[in-house]
N, C-alpha and C positions, 0 to 999 in steps of 0.2 A: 504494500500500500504506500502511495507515494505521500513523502511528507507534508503537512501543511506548506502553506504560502510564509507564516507568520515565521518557521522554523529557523532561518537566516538572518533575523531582523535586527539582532542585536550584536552585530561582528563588528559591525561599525558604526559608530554612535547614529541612531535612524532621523535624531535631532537635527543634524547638522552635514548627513552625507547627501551631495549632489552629485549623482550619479552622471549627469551630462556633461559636468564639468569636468571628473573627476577621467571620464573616456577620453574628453577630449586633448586636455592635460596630458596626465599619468600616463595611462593604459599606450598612444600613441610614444610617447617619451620613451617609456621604459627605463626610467632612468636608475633604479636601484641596480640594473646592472652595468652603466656607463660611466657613473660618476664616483669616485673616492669619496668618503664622507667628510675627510677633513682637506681636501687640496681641492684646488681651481683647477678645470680639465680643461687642457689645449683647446683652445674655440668657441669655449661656454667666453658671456660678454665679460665676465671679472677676471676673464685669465688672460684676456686680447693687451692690459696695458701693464698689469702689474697681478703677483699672486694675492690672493686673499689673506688679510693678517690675520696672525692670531694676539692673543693676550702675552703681552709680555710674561718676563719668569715671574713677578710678584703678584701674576694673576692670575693662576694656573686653576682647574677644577677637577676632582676627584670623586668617584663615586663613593663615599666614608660607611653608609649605610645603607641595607634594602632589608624594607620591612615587606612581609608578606601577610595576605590575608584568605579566605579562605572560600574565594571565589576568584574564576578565573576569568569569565567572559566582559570584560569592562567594565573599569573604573572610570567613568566622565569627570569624575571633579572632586580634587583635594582640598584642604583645608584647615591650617593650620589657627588655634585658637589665641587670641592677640595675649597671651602670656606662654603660651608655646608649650604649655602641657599637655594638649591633646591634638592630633591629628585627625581629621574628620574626611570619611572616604565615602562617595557619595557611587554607586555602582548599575551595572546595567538592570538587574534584576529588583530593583525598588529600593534596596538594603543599603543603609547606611550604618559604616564600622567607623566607632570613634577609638583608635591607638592611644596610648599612652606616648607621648612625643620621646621619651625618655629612651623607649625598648623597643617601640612597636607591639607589644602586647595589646590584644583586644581589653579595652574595658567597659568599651559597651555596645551592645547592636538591637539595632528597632528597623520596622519597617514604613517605609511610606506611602501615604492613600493613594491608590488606587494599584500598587505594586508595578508602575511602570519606572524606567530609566533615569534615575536620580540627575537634574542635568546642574544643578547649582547649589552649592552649600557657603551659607554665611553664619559669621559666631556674631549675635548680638551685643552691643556696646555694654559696657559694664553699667549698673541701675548702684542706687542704693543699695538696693537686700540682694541685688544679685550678681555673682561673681562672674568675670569675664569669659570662663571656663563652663558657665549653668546651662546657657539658650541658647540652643543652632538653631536656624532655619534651615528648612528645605524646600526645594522646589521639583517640580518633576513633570516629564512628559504628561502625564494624566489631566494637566491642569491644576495641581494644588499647591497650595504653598502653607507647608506645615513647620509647627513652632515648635521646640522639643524642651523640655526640662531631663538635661543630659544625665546626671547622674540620678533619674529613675527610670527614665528610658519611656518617659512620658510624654506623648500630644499633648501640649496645652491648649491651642486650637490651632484649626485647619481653616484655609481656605480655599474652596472653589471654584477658579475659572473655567462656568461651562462653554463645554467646545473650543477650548484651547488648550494648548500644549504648552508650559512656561519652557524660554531657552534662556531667559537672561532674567538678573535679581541683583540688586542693590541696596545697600542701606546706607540715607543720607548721614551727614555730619551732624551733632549736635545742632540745636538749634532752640532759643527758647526755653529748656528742659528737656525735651523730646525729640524722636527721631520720624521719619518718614522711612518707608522700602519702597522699590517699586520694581515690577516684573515686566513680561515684555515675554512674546512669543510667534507662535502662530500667525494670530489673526493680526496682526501689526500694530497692537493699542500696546500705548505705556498706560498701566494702569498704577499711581500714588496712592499710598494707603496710610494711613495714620497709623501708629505704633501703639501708642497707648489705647484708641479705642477698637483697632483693626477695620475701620472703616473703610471706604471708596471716598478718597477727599478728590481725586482729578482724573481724568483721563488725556492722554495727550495722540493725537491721528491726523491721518492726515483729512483736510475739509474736502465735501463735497458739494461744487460747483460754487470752490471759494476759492484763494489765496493761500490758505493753510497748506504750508508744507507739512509733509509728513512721510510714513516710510512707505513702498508700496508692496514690500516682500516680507518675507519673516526676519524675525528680531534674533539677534542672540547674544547683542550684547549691550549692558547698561553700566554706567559710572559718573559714581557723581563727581562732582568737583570737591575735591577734600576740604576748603577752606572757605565754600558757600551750597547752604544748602536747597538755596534757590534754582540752581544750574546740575542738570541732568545732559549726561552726552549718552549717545543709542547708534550704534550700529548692527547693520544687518546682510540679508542676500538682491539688495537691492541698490550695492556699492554706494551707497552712500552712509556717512557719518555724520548725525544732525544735532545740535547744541539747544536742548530748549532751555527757557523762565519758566519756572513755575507759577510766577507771579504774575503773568499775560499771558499760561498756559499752550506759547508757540513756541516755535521754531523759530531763534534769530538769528541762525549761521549754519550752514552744511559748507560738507566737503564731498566731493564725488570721487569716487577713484576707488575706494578700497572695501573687497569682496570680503565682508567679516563674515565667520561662522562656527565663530567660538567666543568665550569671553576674549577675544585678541584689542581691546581697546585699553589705555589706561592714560593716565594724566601726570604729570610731575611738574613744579615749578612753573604751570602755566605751559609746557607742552607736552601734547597730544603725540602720544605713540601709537599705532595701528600695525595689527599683520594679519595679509591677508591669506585667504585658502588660496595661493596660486605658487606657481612654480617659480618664478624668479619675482627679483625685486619687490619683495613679499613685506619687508618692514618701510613703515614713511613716519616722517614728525611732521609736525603742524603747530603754530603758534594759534595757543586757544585767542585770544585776541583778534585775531585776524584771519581764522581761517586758511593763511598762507602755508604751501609745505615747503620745511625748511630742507634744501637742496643739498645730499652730504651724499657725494662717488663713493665715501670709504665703508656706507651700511651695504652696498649690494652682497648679495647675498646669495649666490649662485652656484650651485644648482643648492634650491631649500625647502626643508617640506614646506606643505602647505601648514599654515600655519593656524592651528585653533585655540591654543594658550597662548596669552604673554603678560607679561606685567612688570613695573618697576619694581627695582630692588625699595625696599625703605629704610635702608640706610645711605645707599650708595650711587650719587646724584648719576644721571644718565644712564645708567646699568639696569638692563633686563633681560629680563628669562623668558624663553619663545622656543614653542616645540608644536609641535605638528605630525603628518602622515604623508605616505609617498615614500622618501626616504627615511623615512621613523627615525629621526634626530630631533631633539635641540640644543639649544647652545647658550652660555650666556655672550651677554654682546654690551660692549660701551657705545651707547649711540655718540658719545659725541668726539671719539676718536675712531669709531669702526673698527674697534678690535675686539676680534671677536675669540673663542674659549674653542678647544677642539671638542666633534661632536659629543654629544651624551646620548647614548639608549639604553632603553629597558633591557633584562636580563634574557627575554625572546625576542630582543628587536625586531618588536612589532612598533604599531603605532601610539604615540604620546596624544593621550586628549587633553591632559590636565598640567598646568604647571602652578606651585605659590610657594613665594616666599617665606621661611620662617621668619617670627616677628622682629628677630636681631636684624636679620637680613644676612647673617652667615652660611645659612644652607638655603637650597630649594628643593622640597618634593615635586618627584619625577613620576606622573604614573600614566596609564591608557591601555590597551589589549592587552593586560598582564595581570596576573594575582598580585606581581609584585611592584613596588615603590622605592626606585632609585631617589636616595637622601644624597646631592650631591652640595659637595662643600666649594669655598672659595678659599685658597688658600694662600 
């Protein structure tokens, strides 16, 4: 009896795989058998003037630690807790495993409503009565976005988005006392929710048979601006990257150009890093200000997976972590010298969905089509 349809559905993240893209790219390329993973190959655009740098000796990276867990079909998204005690692994199969940062030891595991593809995991800001380490959120293919009290392995509440699938989730910056989340998916609404009462305070889309810009494909990725909680930036599969106010509920800046399909956006000091799902010249900066991308030969980045993590280091100005699929690497990189770390893979070098920083900014957890979780250090 031939297997279901549904049987295949979770080899590669189903959130975030574009399979037309992916033929037209990859599958024509072939490139995991043409390319070195750490050298520029004769002809590719970065090997035509000069080789690709890497990270001088005082900035070399090492795999230190791989933690394993006890599923092997995908891990979409890591998540380390802003005091760095626990590790939170967000998985194909609904299940979310919070490690001990320390061992890697399970110390706790729950599942999430509706038991589809865990696609984003956030640790809530520290409260009064509540410890940094207390409240995950989750978010998941199913549509919901569940709130956890971590050391009983409690729902505290759930929310759901019917008919939508969440790929992207944020939590604003302090503000007033209270915070703001806001999700993003499917149907291409940003939807803001209040924290404290878990309400629907805003919706953000694009207008019909208005001025209102908005996305016009799916979402899968959200980030606020760390130092105003007014400003929400969103990228998706509709290459564009859009800046709204929450406080005139628009869009007052886009960028065109880059094919997001992971969390691949982030912000530092007022610029905007992006990587895209594509084969070459897959990282760009942009001056949030002005929407302008700043122009630097020395990020190219060729041949590179396509990319669905990345993010700033948070201690380490210009310095991010970016991994992807295709040739299942990532790498750290200084955007603002272009030098970049020799590659990093999983222990089956397979493919990377997930990359984050631990909260020193000393290591990055490594994970995606593997049980296991390369802990790679900067040394």
């Amino acid at each position: 009896m031939a297997a279901p349809a549904e049987a295949n559905v979770y080899k590669s993240p189903p959130h975030i795989f574009d399979k037309e893209l992916y033929e037209k790219e990859y599958v024509a390329a072939d490139l995991n058998d043409k390319f070195d993973l750490n050298q520029a190959v004769k002809g590719t655009p970065s090997a035509q003037s000069t080789e690709e740098k890497t990270l001088d000796d005082s900035f070399k990276v090492s795999v230190t630690k791989t933690y394993s867990i006890d599923y092997e079909n995908g891990i979409f998204c890591v998540k380390w807790s802003p005091d760095g005690q626990y590790l939170a692994v967000g998985c194909a199969d609904g299940g979310v495993r919070v490690l001990r940062g320390s061992d890697g030891k399970l110390a706790y595991k729950f599942s999430t409503s509706g038991s589809q593809p865990v696609t984003v995991l956030r640790w809530k800001p520290s409260l009064s009565n509540v410890g940094s380490s207390s409240c995950l959120i989750s978010t998941s293919a199913s549509g919901c976005i569940d709130i956890w009290h971590v050391q009983s392995s409690k729902c505290i509440y759930s929310i759901a988005e019917q008919e939508n699938q969440i790929f992207a989730f944020d939590i604003s910056p302090q503000s007033k006392g209270s915070f703001r989340f806001a999700s993003a998916g499917q149907d291409k609404i940003i939807r803001v929710y209040d924290d404290e009462t878990k309400k629907l305070v805003s919706t953000l889309e694009r207008g019909y048979m208005t001025k209102h810009v908005g996305h016009s494909n799916r979402i899968f990725a959200l980030k606020w601006k760390p130092d105003d909680a007014n400003i929400l930036i969103s990228g998706g599969w509709d290459n564009s990257v859009l800046f709204w106010d929450l406080r005139s509920k628009q869009c007052f800046r886009s960028i065109f150009g880059p094919h997001i399909a992971g969390q691949s956006v982030d912000i530092q000091n007022d610029i905007v890093v992006t990587g895209s799902w594509a084969v070459r010249d897959t990282i760009h900066l942009y001056e949030f200000s002005t929407g302008k991308e700043l122009k630097n030969s020395q990020l190219r980045w060729n041949p590179s997976p396509m990319i669905y993590s990345l993010s700033y280091s948070p201690s380490l100005e210009g310095v991010i972590a970016a991994g992807g699929t295709g040739i299942n690497t990532a790498r750290i990189i200084n955007t603002n010298t272009g030098q970049k770390s020799e590659a990093i893979t999983l222990s089956n070098s397979k493919g990377i969905y997930s990359v984050d920083w631990e909260p020193k900014g000393n290591q990055v957890a490594v994970a995606g089509n593997s049980a296991d979780i390369a802990l790679v250090s900067i040394q």
